[in-house]
N, C-alpha and C positions, 0 to 999 in steps of 0.2 A: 882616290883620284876621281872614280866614277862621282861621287856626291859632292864634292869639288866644283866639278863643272857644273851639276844639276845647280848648286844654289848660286852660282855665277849667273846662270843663264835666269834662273826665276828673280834676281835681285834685279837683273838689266829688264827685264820684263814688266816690274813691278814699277820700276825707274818710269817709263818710258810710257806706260800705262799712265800714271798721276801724270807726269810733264803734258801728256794730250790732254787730257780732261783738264787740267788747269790755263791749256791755251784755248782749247773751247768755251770754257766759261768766259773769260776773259775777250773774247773777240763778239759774245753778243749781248754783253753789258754796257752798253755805251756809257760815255761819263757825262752826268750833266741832267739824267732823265729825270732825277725829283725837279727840276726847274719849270722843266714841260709841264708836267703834272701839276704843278700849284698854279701854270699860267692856265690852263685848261680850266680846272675848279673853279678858279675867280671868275675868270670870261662866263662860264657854264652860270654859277649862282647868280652871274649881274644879268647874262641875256632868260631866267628863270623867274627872277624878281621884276623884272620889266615885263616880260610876258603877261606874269600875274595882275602888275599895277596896269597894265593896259586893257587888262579883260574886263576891269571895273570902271574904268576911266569911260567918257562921254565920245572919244577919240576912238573907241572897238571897231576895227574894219575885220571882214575875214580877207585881206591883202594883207596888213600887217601881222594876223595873227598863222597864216601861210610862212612868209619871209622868217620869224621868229622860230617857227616849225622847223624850218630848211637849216636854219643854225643849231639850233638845239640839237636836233637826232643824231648830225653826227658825232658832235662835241658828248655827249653822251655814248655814245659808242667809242670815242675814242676813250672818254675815261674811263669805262669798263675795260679796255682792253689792259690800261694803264695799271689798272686794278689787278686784275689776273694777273699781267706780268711780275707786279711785285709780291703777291704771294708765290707764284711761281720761283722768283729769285729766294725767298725768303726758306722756302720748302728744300 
């Protein structure tokens, strides 16, 4: 009777254990984030490639190449983060 109950109580334990952990997974994986992530890359490589064609172009101001800066860094950061997160999910 005694190991009866013990493997009742560890089966509801183990139950209840995976049930959390798969609503935790689930509730900070939003749906939709690869979409983010390829608008990010594009924007990132078009305002990258502009930056570069501007630095040799006769039009070189250090205002545009400021403004250009201010987008870059954090579009950069945000796709490192983007980064991390999906090895993270992947791990």
């Amino acid at each position: 009777m005694l190991s009866t109950v013990i493997t009742t109580v560890t089966t509801t334990a183990t139950t209840t254990t995976t049930t959390a952990a798969s609503s935790a997974v689930s509730m900070t994986i939003p749906i939709g984030l690869g979409v983010g992530g390829a608008i990010i890359a594009i924007f990132l490589i078009m305002l990258l490639a502009s930056k570069e064609l501007i630095t040799i172009s006769p039009m070189n101001s250090k205002w545009i190449r400021t403004s250009l800066n201010a987008l870059i860094i954090p579009l950069i950061m945000v796709f490192a983060l983007e980064v991390i997160f999906r090895v993270l999910v992947i791990v």
